[in-house]
N, CA, C and O of each residue as an XYZ file, in Angstrom:
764
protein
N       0.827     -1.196      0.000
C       0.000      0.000      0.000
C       0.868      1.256      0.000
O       0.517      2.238     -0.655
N       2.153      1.250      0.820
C       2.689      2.542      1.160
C       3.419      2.612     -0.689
O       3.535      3.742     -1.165
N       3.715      1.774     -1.296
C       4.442      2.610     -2.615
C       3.263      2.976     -3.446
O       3.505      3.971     -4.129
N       1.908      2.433     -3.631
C       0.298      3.364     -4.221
C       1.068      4.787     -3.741
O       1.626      5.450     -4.615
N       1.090      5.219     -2.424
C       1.599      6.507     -2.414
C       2.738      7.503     -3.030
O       2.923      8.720     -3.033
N       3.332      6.480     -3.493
C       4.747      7.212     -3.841
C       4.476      7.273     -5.707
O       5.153      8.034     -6.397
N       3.277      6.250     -6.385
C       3.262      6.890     -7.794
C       2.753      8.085     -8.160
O       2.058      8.782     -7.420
N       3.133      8.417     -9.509
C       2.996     10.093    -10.439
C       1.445      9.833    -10.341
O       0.974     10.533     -9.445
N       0.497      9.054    -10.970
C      -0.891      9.131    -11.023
C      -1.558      8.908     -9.886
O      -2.746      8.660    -10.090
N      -1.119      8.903     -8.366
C      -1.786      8.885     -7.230
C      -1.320     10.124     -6.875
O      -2.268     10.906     -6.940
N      -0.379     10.645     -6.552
C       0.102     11.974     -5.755
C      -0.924     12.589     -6.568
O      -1.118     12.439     -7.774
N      -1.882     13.677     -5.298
C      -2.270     15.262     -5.736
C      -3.929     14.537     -6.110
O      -4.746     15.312     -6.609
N      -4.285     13.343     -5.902
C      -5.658     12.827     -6.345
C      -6.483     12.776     -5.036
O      -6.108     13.080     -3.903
N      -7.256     12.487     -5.299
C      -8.754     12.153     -4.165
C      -8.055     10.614     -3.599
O      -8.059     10.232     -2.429
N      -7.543      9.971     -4.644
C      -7.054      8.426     -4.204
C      -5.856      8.800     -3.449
O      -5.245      7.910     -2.858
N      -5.515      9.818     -3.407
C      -3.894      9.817     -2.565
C      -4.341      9.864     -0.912
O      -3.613      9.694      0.067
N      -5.368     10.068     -0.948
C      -5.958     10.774      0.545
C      -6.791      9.904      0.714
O      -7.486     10.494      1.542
N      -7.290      8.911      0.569
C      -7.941      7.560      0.878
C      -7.418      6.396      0.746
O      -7.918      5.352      1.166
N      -5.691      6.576     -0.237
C      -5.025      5.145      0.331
C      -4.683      5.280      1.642
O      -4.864      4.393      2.477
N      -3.948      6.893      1.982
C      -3.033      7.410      3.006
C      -3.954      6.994      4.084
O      -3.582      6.185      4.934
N      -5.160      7.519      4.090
C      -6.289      7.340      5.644
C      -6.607      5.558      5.449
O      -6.913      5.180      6.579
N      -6.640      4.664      4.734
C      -6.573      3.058      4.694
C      -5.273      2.737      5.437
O      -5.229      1.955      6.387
N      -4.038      3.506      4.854
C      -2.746      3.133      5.253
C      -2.690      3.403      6.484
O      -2.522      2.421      7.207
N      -2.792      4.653      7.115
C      -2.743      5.063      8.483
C      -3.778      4.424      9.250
O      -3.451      4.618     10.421
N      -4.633      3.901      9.231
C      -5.329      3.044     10.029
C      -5.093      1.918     10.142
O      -5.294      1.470     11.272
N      -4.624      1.031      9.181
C      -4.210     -0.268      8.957
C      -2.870     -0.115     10.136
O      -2.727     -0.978     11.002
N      -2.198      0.747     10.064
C      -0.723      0.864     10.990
C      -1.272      0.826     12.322
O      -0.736      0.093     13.153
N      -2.271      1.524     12.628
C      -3.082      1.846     13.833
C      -3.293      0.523     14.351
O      -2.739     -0.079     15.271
N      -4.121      0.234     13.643
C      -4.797     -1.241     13.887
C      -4.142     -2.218     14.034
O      -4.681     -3.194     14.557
N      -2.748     -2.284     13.616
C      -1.769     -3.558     13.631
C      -1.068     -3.039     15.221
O      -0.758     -3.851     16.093
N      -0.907     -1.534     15.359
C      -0.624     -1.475     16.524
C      -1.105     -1.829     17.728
O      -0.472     -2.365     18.637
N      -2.806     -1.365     17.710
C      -3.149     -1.923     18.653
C      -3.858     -2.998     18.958
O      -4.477     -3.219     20.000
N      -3.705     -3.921     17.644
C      -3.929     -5.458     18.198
C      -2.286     -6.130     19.081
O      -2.412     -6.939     20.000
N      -1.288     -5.795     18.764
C      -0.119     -5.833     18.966
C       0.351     -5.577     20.570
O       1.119     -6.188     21.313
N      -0.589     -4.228     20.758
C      -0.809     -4.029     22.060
C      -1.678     -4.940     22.705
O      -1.251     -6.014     23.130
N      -2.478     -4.711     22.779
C      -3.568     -5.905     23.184
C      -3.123     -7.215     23.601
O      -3.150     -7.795     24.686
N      -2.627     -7.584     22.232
C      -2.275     -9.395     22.638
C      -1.271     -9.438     23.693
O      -1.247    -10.369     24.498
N      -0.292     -8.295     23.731
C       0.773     -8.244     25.000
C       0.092     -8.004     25.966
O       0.489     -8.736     26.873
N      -0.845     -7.292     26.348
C      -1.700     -7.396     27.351
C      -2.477     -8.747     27.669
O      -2.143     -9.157     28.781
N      -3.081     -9.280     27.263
C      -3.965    -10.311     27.467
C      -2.915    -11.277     27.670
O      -3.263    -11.960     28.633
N      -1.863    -11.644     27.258
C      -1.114    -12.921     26.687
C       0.075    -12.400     28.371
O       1.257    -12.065     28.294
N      -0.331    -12.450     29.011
C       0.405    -12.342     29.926
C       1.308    -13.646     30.928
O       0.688    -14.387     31.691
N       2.494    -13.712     30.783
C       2.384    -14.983     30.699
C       2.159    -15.675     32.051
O       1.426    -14.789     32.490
N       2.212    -16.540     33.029
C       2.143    -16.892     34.392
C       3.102    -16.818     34.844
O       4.092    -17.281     34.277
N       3.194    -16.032     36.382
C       4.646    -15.960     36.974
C       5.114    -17.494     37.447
O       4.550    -18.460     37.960
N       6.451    -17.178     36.990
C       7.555    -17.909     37.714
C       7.974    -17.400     38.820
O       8.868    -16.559     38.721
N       7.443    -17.765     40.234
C       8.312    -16.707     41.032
C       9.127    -17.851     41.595
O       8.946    -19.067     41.651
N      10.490    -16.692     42.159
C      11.562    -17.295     42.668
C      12.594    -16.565     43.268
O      13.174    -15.776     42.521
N      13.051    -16.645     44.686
C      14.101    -15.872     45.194
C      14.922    -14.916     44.242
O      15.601    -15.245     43.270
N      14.756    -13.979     44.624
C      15.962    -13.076     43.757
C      16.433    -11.968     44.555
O      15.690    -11.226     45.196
N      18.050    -11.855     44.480
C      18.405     -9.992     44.638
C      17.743     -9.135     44.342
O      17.493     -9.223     43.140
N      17.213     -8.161     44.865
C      17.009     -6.838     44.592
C      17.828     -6.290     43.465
O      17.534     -6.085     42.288
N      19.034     -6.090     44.200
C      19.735     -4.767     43.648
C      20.386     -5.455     42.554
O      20.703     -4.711     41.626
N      20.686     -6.764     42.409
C      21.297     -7.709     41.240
C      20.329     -7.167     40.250
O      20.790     -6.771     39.179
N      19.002     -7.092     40.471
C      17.834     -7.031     39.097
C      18.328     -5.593     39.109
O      18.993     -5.576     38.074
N      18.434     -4.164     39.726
C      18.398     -3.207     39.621
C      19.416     -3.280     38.802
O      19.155     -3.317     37.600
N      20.741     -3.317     39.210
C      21.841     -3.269     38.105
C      21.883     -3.557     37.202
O      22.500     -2.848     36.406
N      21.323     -4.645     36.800
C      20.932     -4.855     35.383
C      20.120     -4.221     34.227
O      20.010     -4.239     33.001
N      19.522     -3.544     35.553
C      18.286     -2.338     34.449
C      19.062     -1.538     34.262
O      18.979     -1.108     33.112
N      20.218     -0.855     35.142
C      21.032      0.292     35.201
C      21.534     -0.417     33.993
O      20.882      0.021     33.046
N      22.098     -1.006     33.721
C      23.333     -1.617     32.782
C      22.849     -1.130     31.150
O      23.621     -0.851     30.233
N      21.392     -1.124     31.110
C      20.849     -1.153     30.293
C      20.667      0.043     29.629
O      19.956      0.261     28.648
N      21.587      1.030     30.440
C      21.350      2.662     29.609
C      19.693      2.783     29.118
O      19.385      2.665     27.932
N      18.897      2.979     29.969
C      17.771      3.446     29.393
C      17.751      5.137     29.730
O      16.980      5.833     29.070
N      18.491      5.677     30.618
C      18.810      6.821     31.447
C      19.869      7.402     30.257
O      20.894      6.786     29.963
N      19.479      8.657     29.625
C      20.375      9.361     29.202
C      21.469     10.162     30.207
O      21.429     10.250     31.434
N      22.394     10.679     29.328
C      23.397     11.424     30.533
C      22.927     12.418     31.043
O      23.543     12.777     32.047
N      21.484     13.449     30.573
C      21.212     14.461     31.838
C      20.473     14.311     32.672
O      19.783     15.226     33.123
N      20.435     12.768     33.193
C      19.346     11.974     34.508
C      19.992     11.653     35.100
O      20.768     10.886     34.531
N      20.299     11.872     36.636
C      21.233     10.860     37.336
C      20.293     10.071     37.968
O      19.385     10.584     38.623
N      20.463      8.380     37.787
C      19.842      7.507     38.332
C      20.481      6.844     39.650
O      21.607      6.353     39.738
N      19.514      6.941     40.645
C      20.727      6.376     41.844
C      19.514      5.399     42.803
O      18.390      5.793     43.114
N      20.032      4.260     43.087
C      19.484      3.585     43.714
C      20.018      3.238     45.264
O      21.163      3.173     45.711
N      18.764      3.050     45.871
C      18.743      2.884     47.636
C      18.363      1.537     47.695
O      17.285      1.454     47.107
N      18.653      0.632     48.041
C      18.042     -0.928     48.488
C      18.661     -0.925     49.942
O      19.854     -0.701     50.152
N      17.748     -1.191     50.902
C      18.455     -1.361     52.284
C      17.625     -2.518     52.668
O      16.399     -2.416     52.657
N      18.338     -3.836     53.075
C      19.892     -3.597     52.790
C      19.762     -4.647     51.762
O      18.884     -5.468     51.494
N      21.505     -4.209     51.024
C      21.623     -4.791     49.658
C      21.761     -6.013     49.502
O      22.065     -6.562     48.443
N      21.437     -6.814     51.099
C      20.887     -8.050     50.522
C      19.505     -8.681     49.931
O      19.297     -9.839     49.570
N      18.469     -7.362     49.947
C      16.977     -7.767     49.795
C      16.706     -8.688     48.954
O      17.329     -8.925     47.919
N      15.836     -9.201     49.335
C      15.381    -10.394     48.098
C      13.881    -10.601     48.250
O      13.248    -10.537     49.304
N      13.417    -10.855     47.047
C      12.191    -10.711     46.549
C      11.844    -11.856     45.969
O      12.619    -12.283     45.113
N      10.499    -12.710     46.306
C      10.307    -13.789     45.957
C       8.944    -13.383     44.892
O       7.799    -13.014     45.154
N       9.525    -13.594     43.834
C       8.710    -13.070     42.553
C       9.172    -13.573     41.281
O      10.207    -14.240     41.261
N       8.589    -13.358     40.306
C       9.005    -13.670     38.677
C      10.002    -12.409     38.501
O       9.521    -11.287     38.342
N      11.112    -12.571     38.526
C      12.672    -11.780     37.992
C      12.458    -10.955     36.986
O      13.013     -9.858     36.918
N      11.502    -11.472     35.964
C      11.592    -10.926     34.577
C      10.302    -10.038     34.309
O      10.445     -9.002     33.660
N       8.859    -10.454     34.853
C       8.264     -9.850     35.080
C       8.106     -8.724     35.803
O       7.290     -7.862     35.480
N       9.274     -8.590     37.387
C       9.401     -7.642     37.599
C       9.963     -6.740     37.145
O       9.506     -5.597     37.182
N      11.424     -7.148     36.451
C      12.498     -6.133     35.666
C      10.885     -5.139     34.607
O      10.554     -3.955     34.546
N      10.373     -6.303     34.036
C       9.582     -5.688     32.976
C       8.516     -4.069     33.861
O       8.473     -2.927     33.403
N       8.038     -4.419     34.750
C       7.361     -3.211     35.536
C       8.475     -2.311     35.795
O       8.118     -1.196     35.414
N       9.633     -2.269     36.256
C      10.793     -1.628     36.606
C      11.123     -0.447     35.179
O      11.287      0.728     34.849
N      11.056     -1.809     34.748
C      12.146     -0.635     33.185
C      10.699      0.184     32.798
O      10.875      1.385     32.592
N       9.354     -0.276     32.675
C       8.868      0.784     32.196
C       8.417      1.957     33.058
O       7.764      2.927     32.674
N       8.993      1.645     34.610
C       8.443      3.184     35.425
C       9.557      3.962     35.118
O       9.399      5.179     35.211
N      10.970      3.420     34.671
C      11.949      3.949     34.529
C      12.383      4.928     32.974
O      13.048      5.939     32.746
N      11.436      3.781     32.009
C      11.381      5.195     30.923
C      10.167      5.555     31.026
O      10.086      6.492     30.232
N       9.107      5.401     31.526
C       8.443      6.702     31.725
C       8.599      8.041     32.578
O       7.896      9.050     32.547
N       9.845      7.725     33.431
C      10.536      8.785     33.993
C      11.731      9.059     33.429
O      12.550      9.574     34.189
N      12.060      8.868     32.339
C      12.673      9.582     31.378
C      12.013     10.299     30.585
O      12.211     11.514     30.583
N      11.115      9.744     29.764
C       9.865     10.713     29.044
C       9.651     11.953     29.820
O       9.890     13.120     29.508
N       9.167     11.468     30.858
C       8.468     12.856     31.789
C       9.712     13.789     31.810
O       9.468     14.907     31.357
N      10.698     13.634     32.135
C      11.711     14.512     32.540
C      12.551     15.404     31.285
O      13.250     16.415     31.216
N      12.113     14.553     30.539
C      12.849     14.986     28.589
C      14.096     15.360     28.726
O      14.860     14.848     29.544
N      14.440     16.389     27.847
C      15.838     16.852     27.865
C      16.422     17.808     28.855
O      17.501     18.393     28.759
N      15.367     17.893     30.018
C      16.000     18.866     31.542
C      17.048     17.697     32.036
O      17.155     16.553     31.593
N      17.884     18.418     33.227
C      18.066     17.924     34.013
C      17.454     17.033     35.208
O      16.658     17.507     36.018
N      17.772     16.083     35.232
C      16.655     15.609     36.133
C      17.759     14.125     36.771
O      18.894     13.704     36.551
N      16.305     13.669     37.843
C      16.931     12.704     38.819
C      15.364     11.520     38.935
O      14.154     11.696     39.075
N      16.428     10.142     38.753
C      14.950      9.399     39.099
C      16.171      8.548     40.247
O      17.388      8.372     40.191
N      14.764      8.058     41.550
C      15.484      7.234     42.371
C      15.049      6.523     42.871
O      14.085      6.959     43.501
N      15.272      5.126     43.032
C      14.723      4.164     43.207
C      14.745      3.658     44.616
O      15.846      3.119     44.725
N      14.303      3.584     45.398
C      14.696      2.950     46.946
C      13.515      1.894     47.503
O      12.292      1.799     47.601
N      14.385      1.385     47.708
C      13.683      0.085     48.626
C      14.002     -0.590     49.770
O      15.102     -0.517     50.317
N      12.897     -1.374     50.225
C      13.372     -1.447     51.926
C      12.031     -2.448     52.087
O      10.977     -2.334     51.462
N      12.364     -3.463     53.102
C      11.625     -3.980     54.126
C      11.029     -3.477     55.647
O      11.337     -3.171     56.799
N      10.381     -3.579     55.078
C       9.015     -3.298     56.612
C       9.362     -4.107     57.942
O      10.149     -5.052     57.993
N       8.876     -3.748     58.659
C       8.836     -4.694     60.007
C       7.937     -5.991     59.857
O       8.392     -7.018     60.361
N       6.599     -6.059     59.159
C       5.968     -7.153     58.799
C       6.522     -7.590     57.751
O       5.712     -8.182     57.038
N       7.712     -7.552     57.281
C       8.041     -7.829     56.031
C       7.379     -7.878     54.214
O       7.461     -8.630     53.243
N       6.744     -6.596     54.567
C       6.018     -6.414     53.235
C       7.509     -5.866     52.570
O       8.243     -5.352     53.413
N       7.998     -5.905     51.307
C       9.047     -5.014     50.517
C       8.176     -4.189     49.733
O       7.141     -4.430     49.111
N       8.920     -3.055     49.938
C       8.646     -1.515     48.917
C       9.744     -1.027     48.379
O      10.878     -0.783     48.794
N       8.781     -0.863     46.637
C       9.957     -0.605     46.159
C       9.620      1.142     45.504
O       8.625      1.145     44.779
N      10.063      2.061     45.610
C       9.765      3.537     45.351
C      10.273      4.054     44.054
O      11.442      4.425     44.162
N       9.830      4.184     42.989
C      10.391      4.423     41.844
C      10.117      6.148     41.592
O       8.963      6.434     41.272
N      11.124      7.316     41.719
C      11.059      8.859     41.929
C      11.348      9.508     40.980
O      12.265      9.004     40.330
N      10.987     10.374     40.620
C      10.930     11.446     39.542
C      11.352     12.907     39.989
O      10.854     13.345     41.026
N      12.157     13.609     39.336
C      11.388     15.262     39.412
C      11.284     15.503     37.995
O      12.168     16.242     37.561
N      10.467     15.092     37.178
C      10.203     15.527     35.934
C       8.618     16.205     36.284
O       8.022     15.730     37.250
N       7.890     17.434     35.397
C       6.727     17.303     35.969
C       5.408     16.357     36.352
O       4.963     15.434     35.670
N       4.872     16.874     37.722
C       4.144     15.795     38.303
C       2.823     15.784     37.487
O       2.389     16.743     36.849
N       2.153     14.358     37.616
C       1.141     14.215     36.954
C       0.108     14.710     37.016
O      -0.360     14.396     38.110
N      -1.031     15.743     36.123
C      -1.882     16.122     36.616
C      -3.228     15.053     37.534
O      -3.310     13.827     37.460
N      -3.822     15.654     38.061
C      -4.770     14.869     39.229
C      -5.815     14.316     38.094
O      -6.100     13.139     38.316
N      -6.395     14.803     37.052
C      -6.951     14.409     36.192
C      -6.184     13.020     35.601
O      -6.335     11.896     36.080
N      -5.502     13.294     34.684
C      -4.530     11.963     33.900
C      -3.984     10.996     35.138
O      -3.892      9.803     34.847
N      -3.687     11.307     36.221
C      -3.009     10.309     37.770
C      -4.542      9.278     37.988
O      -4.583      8.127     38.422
N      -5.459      9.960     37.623
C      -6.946      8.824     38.153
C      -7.343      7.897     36.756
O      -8.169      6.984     36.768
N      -6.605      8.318     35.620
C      -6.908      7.042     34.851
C      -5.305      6.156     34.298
O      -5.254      4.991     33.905
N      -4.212      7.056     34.417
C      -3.244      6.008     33.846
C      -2.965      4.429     34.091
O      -2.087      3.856     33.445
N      -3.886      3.642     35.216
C      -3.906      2.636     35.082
C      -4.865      1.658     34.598
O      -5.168      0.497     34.873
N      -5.365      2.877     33.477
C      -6.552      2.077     32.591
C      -5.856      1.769     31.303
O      -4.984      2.438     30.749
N      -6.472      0.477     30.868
C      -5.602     -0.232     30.063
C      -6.070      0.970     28.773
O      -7.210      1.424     28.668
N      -4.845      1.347     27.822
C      -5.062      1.704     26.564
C      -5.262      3.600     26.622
O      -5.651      4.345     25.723
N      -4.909      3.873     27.763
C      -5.067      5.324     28.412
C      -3.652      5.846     28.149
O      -2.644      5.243     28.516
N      -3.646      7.040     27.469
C      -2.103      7.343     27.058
C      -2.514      8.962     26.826
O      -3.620      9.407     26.518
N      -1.090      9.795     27.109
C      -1.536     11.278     27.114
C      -0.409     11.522     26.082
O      -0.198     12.653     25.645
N       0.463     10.216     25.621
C       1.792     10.907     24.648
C       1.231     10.333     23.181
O       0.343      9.480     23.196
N       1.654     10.716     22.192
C       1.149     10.744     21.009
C       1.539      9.262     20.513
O       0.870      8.518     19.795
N       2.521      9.085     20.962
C       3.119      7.988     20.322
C       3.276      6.391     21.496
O       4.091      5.469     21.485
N       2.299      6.632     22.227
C       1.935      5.625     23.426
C       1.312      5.230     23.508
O       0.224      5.806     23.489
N       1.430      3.589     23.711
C       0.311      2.558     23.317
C      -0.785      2.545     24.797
O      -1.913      2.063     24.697
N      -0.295      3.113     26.084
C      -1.317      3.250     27.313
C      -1.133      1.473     27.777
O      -2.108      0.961     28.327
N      -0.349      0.928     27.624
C      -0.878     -0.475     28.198
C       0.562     -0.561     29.247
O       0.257     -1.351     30.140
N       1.648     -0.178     29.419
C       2.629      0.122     30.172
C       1.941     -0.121     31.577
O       1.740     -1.191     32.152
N       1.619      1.245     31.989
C       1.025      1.051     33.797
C       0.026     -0.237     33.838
O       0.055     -1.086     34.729
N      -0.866     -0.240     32.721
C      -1.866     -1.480     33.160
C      -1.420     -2.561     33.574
O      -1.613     -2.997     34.709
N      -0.400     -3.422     32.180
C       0.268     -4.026     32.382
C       0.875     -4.157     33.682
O       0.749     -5.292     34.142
N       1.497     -3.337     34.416
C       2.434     -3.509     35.242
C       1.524     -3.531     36.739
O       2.074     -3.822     37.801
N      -0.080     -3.145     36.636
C      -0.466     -3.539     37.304
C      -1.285     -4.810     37.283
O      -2.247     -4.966     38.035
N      -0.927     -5.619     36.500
C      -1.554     -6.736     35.984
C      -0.787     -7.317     36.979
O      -1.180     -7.664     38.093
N       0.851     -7.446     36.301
C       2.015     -8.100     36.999
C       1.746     -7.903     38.409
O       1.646     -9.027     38.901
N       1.551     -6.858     39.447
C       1.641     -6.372     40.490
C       0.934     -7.609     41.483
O       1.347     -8.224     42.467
N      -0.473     -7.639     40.616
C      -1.704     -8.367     40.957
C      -1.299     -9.990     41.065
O      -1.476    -10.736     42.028
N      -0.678    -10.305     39.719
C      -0.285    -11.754     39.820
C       0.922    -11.984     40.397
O       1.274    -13.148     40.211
N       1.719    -11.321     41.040
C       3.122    -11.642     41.889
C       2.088    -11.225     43.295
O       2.781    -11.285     44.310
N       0.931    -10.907     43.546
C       0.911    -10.986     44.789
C       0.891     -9.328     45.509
O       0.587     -9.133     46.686
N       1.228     -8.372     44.664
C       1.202     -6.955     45.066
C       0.561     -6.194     44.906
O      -0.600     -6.527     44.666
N       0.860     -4.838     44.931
C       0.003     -3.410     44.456
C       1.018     -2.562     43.845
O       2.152     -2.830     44.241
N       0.935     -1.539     42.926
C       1.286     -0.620     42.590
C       0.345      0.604     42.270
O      -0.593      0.601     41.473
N       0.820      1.741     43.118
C       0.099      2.861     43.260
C       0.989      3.748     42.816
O       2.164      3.489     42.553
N       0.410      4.903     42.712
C       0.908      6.646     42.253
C       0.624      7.241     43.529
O      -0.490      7.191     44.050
N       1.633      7.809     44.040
C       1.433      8.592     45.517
C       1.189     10.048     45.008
O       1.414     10.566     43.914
N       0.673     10.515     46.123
C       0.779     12.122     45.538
C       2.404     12.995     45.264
O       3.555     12.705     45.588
N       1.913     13.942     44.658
C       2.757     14.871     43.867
C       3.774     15.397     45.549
O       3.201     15.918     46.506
N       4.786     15.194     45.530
C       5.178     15.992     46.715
C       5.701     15.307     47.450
O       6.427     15.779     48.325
N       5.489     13.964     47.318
C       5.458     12.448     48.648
C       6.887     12.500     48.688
O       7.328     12.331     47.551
N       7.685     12.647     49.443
C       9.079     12.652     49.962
C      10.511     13.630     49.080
O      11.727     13.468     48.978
N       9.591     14.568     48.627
C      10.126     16.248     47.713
C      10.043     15.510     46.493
O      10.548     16.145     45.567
N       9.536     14.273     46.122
C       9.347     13.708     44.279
C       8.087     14.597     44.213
O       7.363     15.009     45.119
N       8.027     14.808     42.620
C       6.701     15.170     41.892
C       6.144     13.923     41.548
O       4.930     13.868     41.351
N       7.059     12.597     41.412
C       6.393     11.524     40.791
C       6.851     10.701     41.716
O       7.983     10.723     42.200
N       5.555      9.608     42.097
C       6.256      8.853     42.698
C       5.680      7.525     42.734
O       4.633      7.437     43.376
N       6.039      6.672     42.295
C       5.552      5.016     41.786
C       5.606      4.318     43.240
O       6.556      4.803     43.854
N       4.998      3.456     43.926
C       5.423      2.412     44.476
C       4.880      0.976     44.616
O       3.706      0.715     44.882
N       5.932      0.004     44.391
C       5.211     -0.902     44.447
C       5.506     -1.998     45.867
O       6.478     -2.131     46.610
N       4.315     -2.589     45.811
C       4.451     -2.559     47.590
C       3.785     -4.499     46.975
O       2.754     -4.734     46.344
N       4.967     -5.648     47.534
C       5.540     -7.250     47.979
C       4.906     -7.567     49.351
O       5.069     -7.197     50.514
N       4.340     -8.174     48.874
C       3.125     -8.958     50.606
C       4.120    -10.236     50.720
O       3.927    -11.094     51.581
């Protein structure tokens, strides 16, 4: 379909502007079945003892953090361990982590991650921002599946990750704007 666009007798026609709106929907549509099936197709956790900060480093490793973010992580103490699916969690991790790159764009900025055990032994894990905070409007639906405020965002990110949250056994919430001097502040909270 996309080279119909690129011939001499389609450019500048009525047909150039009804392959283009077929074409651009067809892209749409492949996208968000694409989305979808990653949503639904979720796979069943494997859970299993793991490091904390072993999984953190590995996300670090992963340069998702450009150089004007300093990313710094707190695990106390750095022996924590988390009895969960490894990969499923990395997967909730990395995407609070570029969505706090998004938010923060090309400013300076800081995301920080800290975590810690409770006295009942629940683990929390705090994923921080100062990029701007979310409005109170968009903060009461981003964990609706397919809900997106960026142009180029499929909205299934937070759902997803509260899918995961649900089937490892947890919660993940959005605290308010302000919660420990973050504008943003993720946490996900290990029963």
């Amino acid at each position: 379909m996309k080279h119909f666009l690129k011939r001499k007798d389609v450019v500048g026609t009525p047909l150039y502007d009804g392959i283009r709106a077929i074409h651009e929907t067809s892209v749409g549509l492949i996208s968000f079945v694409d989305s979808y099936r990653k949503f639904s197709s979720l796979q069943k956790p494997s859970p299993e003892p793991f490091y904390l900060l072993d999984l953190l480093r590995q996300i670090e490793g992963l340069t998702l953090v450009p150089g004007n973010i300093i990313l710094s992580l707190q695990v106390e103490p750095a022996e924590l361990m988390l009895y969960a699916d490894p990969n499923l969690i990395r997967q909730v991790l990395i995407n609070l982590i570029k969505n706090a790159v998004q938010a923060i764009g090309g400013e300076k900025g800081r995301i920080h991650v800290r975590a810690y055990s409770s006295a009942d032994e629940h683990v929390f894990v705090y994923v921080s921002n100062d990029g701007p905070a979310i409005p109170e409007v968009e903060a009461e639906q981003i964990f609706v599946p397919f809900f997106t405020t960026r142009s180029e965002g499929s909205g299934i990110g937070l759902s997803l990750s509260r899918q995961i949250m649900k089937l490892s056994g947890g919660s993940i919430s959005l605290l308010r704007p302000g919660t420990n001097g973050w504008n943003t502040t993720f946490v996900l909270e290990f029963e």
